[in-house]
C-alpha positions in Angstrom: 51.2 61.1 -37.0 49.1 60.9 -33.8 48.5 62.9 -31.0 48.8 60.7 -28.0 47.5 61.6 -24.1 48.1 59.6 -21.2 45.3 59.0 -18.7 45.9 59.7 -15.2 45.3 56.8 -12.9 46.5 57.7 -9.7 46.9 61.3 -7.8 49.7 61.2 -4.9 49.1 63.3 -1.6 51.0 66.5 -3.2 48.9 66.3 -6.1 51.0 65.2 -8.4 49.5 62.2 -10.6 51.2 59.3 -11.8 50.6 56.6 -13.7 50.1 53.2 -13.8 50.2 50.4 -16.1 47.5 47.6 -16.4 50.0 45.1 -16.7 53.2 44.6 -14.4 56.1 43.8 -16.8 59.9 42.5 -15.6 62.4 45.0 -17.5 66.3 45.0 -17.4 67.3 48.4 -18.4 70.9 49.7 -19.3 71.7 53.3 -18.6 69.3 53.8 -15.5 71.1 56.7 -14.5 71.6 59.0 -17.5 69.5 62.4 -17.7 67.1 60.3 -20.1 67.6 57.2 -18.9 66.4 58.5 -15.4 63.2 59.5 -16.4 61.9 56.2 -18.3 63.4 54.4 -14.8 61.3 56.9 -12.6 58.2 56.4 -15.0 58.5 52.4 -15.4 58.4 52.4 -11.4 55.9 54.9 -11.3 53.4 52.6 -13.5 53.6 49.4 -11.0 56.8 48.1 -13.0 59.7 46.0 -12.2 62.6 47.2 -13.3 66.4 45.4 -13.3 69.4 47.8 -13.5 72.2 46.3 -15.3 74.9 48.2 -14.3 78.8 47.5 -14.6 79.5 48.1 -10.6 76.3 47.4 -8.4 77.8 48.2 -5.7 77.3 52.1 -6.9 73.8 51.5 -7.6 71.1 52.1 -4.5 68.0 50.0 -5.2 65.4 53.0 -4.3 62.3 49.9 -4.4 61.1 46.9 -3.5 60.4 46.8 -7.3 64.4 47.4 -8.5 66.7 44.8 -8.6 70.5 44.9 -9.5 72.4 43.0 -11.4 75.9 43.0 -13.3 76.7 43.8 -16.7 78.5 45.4 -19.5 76.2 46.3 -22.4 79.2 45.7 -24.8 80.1 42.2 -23.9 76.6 40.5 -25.3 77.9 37.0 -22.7 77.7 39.9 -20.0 74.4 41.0 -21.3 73.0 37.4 -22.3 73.9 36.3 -18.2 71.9 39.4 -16.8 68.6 39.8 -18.9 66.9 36.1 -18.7 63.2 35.9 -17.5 62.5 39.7 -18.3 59.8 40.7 -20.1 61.5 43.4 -22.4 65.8 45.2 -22.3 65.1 48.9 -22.8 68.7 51.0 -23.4 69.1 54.3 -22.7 73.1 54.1 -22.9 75.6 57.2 -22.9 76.0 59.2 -25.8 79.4 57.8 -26.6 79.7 56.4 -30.4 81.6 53.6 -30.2 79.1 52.6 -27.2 76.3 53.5 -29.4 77.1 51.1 -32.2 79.0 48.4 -30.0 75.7 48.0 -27.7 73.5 47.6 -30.6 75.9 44.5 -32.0 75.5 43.2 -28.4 72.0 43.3 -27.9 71.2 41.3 -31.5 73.7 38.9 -30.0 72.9 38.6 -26.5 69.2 39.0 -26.5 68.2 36.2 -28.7 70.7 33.8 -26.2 68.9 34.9 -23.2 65.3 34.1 -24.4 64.2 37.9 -24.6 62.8 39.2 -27.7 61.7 42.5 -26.9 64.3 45.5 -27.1 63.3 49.1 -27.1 66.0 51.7 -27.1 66.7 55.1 -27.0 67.7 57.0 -30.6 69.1 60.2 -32.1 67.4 63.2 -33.9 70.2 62.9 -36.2 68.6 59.9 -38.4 65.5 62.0 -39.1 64.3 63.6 -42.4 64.5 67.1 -42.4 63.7 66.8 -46.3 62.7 64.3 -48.8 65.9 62.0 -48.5 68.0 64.2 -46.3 68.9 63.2 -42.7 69.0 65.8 -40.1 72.7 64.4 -39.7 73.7 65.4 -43.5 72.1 68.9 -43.5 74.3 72.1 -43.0 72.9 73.1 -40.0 73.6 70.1 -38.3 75.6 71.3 -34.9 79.1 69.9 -35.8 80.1 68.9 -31.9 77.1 66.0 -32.3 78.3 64.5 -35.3 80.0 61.4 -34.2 76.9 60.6 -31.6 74.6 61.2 -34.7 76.3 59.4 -37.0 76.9 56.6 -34.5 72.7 56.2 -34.0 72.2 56.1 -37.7 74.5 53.7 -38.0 72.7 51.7 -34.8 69.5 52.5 -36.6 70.9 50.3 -39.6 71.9 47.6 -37.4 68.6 47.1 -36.1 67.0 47.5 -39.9 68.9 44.0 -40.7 67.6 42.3 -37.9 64.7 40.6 -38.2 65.0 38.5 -34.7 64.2 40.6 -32.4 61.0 42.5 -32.2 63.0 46.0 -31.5 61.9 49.7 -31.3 63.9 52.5 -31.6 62.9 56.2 -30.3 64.6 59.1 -31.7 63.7 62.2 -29.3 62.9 65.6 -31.2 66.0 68.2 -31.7 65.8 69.6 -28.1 65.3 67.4 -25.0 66.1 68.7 -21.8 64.7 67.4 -18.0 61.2 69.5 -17.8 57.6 69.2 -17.4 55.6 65.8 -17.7 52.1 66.8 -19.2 51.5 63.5 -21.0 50.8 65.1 -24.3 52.9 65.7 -27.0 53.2 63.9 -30.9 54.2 60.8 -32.6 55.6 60.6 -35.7 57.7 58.5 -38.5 61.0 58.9 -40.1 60.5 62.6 -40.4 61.5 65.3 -37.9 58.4 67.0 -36.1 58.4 70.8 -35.7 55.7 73.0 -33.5 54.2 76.2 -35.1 57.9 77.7 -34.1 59.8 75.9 -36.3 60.7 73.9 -33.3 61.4 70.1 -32.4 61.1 70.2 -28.8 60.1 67.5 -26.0 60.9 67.1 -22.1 63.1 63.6 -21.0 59.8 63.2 -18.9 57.5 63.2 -21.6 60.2 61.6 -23.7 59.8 58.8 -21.2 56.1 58.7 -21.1 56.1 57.7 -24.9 58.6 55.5 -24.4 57.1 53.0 -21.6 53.9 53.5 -23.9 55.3 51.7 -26.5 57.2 49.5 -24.0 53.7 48.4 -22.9 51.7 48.5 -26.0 54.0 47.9 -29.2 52.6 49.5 -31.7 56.2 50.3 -34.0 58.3 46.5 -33.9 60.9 46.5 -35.9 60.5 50.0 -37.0 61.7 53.5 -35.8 59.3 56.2 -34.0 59.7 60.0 -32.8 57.9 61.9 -30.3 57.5 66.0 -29.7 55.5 68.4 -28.7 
């Protein structure tokens, strides 16, 4: 476990301060437009990025930047996926909660990705697959809310898809129990397999500082091939 701070770079004219990245990478992102999946867009294009959003209508998708493209694609048809993702640096997937997505998507990418030339895939995870307990998943214990069920069990089964791969240099990034559009302070946790809790008993992170570990490991791998969580 590390405690990990991001350094401002840049302060805009309302004070605010983002962020940006040393390196300008080419990503093709799925699920650009999803309460998570908004925030890791934001932040990629707030640290210089370029980002392609591979959506299955474009024509519903405004291109806010110079640095957005657009292109076409279904994240469960891996021809789809293999057509749109060539020449990018890294896919990062922050699909809808839906199981059969969940798992479908992750079939897809370990087809597609490897056909299109790109090796790097980071996506977005459940809290579910975590260990509350020595060999008990979050998922399995009796306190687990019973309306997530099928998304949880659908990541863990993702999560096992990507454990037989060994193609693809691919990250996945379970959020803590609670993540909710909030604050971005740049500070908060990293941890393993296990579930991290404040001093509260908590597991709590923002999407936006959800995202800002996210595009960290997007930029500087530090987990391939393996699972990591972030919290406060």
């Amino acid at each position: 476990m590390s405690l990990a701070t991001a350094k401002p770079a840049h302060t805009k004219e309302d004070g605010s301060i983002y962020y940006r990245s040393l390196q300008t990478m080419k990503l093709a992102m799925f699920g650009a437009t999803g309460v998570i999946g908004s925030r890791i867009f934001k932040e990629a294009l707030q640290r210089g990025h370029h980002v392609t959003a591979v959506v299955r209508d474009p024509t519903r998708f405004h291109a806010i930047s110079f640095q957005v493209e657009v292109a076409k694609g279904d994240v469960l048809d891996p021809t789809s996926v293999a057509a749109a993702v060539p020449d990018h640096d890294a896919v990062v997937s922050a699909i809808g909660p839906g199981p059969d997505v969940i798992v479908g998507a992750a079939h897809s990418f370990l087809e597609a990705l490897p056909r299109a030339g790109v090796k790097r895939l980071v996506t977005v995870g459940g809290a579910g697959s975590l260990e509350v307990a020595p060999g008990l998943l979050f998922v399995d214990a009796p306190y687990f809310p019973k309306e997530y069920l099928g998304q949880a069990r659908a990541n863990c089964e993702a999560l096992n898809i990507y454990r037989r791969n060994t193609a693809l240099d691919w990250t996945f990034v379970s959020p803590a129990v609670w993540i909710a559009p909030g604050k971005r302070t740049g500070r908060f946790r990293l941890g393993g397999d296990q579930l991290l809790v404040d001093a509260k008993g908590e597991s709590r992170i923002s999407a936006e500082d959800y995202a800002v570990a996210f595009l960290d490991e997007v930029e500087n791998p530090r987990s391939i091939r393996r699972r990591f969580t972030v919290a406060y």
